[in-house]
PDB file with one MODEL, atoms N, CA, C and O in Angstrom:
MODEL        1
ATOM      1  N   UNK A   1     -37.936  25.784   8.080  1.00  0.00           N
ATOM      2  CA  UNK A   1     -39.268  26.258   8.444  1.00  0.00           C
ATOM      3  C   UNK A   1     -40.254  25.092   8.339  1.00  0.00           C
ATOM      4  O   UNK A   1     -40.389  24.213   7.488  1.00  0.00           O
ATOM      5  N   UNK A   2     -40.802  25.325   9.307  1.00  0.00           N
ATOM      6  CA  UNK A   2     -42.141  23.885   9.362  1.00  0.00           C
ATOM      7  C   UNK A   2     -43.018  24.393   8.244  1.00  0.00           C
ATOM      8  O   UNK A   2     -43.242  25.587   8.042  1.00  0.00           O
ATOM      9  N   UNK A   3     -43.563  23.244   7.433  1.00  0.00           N
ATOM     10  CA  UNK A   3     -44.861  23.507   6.381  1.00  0.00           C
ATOM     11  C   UNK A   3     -45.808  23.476   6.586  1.00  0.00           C
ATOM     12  O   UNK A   3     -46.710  23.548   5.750  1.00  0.00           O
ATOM     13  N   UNK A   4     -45.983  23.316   8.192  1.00  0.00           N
ATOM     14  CA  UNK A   4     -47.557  23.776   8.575  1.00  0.00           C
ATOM     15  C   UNK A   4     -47.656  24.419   9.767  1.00  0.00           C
ATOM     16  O   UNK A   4     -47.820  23.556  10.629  1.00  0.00           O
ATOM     17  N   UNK A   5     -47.628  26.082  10.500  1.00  0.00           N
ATOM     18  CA  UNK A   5     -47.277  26.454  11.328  1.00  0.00           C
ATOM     19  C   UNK A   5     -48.242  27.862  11.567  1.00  0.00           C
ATOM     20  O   UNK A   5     -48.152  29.081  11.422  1.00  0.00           O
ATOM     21  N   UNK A   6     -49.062  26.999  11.958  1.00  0.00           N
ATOM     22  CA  UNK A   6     -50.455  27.849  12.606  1.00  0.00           C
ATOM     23  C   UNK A   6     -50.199  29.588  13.192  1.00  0.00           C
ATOM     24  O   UNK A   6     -50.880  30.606  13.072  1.00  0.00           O
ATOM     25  N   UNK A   7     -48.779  29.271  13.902  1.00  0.00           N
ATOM     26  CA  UNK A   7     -48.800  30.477  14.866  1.00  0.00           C
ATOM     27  C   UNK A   7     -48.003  31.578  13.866  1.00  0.00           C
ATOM     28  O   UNK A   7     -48.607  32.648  13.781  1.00  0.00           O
ATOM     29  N   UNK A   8     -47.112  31.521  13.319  1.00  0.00           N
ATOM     30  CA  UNK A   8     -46.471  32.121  11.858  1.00  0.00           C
ATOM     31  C   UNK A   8     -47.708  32.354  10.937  1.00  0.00           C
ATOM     32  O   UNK A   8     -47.920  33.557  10.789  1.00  0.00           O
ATOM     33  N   UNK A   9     -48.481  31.644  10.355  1.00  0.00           N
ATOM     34  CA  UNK A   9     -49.644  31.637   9.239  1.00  0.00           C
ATOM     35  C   UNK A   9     -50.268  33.033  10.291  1.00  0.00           C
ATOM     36  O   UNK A   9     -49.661  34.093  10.139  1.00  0.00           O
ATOM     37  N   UNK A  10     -51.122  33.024  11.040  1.00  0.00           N
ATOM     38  CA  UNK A  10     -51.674  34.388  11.344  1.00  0.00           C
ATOM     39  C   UNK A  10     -50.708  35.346  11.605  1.00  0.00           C
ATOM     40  O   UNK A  10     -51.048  36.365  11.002  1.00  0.00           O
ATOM     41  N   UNK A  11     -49.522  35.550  12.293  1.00  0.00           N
ATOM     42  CA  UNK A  11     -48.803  36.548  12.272  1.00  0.00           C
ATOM     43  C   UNK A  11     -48.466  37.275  10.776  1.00  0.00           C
ATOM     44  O   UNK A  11     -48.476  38.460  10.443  1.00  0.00           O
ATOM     45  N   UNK A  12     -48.217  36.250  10.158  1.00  0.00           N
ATOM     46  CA  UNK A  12     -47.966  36.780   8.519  1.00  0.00           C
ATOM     47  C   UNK A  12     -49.436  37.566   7.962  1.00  0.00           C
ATOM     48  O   UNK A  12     -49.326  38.390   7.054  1.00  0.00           O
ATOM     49  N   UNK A  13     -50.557  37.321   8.446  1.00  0.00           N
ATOM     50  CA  UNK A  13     -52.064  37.443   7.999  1.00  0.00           C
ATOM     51  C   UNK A  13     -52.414  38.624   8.245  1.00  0.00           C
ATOM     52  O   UNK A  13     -52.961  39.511   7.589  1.00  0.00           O
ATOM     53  N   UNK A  14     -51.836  38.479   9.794  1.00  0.00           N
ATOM     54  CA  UNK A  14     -52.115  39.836   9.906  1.00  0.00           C
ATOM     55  C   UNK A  14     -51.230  40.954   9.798  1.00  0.00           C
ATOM     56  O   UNK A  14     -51.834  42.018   9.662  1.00  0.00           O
ATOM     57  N   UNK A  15     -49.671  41.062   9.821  1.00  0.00           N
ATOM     58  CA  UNK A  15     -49.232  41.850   9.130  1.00  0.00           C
ATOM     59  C   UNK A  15     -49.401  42.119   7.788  1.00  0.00           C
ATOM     60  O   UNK A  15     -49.157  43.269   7.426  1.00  0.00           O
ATOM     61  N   UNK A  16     -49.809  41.216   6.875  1.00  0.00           N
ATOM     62  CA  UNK A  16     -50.296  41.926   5.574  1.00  0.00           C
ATOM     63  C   UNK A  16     -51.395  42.072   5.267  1.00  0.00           C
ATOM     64  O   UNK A  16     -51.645  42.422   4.113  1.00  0.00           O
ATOM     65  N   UNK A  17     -52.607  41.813   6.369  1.00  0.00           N
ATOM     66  CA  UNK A  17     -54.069  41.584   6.054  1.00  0.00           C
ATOM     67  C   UNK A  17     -53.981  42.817   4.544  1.00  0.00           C
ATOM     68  O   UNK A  17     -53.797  42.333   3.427  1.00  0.00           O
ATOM     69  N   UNK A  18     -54.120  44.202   4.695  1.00  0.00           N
ATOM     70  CA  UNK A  18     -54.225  45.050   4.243  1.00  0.00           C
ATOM     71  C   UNK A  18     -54.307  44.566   2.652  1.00  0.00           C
ATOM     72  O   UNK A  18     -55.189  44.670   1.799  1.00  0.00           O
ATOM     73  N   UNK A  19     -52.804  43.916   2.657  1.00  0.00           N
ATOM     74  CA  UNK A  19     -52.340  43.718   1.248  1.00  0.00           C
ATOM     75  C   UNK A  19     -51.752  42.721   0.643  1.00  0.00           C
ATOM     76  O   UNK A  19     -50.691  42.795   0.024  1.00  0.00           O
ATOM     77  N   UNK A  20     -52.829  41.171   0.898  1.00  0.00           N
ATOM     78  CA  UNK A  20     -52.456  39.886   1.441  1.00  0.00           C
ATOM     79  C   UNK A  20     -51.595  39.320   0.064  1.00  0.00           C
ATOM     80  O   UNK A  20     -50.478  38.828   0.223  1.00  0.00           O
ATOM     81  N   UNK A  21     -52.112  39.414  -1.076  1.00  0.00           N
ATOM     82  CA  UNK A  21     -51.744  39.131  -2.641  1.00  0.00           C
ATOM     83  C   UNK A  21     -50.840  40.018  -2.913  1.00  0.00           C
ATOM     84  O   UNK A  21     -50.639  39.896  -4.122  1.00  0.00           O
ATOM     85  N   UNK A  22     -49.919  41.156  -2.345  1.00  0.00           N
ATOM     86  CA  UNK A  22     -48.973  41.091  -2.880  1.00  0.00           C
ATOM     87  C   UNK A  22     -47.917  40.436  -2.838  1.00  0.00           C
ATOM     88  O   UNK A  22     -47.645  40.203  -1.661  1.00  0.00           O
ATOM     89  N   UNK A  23     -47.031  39.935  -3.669  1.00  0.00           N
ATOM     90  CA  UNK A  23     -46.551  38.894  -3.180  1.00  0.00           C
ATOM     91  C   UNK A  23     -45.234  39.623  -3.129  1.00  0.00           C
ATOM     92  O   UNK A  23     -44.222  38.955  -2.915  1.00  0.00           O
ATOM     93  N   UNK A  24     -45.155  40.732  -3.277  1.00  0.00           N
ATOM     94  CA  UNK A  24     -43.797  41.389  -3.330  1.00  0.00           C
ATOM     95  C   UNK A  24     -42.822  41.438  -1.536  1.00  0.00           C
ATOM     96  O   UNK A  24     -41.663  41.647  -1.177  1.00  0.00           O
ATOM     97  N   UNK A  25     -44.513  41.015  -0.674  1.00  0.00           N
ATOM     98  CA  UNK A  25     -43.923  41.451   0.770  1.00  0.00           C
ATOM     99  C   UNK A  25     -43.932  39.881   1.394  1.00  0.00           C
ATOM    100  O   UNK A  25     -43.741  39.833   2.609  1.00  0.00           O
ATOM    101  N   UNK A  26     -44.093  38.846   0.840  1.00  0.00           N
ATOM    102  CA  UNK A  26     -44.028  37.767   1.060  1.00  0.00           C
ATOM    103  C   UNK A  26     -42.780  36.748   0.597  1.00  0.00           C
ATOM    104  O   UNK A  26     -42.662  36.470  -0.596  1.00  0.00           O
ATOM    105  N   UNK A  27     -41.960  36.266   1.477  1.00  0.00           N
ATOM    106  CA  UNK A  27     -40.856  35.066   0.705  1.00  0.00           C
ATOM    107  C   UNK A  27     -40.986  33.947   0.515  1.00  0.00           C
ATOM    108  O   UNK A  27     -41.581  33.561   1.521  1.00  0.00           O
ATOM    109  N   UNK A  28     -40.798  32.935  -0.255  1.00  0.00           N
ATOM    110  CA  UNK A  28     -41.035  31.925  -0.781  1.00  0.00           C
ATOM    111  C   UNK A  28     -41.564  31.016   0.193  1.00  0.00           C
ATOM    112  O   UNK A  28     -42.625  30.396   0.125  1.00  0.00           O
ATOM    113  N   UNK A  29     -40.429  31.002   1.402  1.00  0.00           N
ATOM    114  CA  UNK A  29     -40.906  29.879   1.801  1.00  0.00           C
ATOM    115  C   UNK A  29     -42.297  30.356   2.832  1.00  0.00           C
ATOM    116  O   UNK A  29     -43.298  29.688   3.091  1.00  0.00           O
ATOM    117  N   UNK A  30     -41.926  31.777   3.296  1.00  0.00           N
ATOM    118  CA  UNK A  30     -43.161  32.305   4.179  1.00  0.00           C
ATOM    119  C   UNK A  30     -44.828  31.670   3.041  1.00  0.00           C
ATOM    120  O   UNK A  30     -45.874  31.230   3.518  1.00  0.00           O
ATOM    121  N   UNK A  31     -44.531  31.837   1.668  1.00  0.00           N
ATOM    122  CA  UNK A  31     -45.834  31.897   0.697  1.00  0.00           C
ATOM    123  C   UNK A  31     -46.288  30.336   0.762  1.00  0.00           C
ATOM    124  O   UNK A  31     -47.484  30.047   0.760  1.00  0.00           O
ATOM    125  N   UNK A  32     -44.979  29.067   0.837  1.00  0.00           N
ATOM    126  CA  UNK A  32     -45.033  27.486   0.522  1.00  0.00           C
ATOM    127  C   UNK A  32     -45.762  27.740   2.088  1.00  0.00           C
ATOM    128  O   UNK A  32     -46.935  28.012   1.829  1.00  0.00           O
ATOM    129  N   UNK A  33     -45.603  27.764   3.354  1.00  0.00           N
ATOM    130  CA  UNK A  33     -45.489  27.684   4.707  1.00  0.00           C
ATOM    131  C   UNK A  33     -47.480  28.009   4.326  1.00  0.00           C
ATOM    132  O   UNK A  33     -48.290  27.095   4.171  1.00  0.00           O
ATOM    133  N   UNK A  34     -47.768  29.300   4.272  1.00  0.00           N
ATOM    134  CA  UNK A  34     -49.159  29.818   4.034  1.00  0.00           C
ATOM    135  C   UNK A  34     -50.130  28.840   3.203  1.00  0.00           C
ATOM    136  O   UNK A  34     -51.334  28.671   3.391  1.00  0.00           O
ATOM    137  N   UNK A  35     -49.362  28.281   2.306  1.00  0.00           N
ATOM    138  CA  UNK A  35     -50.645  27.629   1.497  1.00  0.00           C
ATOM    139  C   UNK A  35     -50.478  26.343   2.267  1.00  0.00           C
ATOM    140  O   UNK A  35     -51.563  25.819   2.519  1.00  0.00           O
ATOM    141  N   UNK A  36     -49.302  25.610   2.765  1.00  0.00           N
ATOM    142  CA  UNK A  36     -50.092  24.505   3.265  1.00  0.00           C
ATOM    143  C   UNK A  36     -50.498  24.503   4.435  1.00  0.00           C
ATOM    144  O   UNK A  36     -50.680  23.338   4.789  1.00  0.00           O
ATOM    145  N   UNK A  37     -50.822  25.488   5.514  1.00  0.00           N
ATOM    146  CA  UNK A  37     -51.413  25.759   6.186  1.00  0.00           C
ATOM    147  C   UNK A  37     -52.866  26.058   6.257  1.00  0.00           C
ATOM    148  O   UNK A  37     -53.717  25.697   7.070  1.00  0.00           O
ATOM    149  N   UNK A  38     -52.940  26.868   5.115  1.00  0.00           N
ATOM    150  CA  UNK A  38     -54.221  27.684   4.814  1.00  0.00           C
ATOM    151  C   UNK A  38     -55.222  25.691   4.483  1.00  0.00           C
ATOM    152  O   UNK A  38     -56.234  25.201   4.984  1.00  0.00           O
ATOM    153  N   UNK A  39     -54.046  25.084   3.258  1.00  0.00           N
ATOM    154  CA  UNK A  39     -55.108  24.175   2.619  1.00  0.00           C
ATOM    155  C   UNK A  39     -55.048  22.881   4.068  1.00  0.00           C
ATOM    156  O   UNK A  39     -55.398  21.707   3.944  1.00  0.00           O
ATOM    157  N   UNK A  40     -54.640  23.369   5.048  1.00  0.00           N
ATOM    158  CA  UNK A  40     -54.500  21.727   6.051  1.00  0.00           C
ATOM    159  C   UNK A  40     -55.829  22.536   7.085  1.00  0.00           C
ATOM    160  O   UNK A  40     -56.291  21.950   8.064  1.00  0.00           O
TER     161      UNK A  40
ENDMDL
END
């Protein structure tokens, strides 16, 4: 998985907008992938 992947980062966003911090519906690397996206 790429560590910075714009088009994945909103798909993930918005399937969990609702319930973004749980991390129960999120996988590791989907969560590594999000933050360095979010922080780039």
């Amino acid at each position: 998985m790429n560590i910075i992947d714009y088009d994945k980062a909103f798909t993930l966003i918005d399937e969990y907008k609702d319930n973004l911090f749980a991390t129960e519906f999120v996988s590791d690397e989907e969560a590594e992938m999000l933050y360095h996206t979010i922080l780039n």
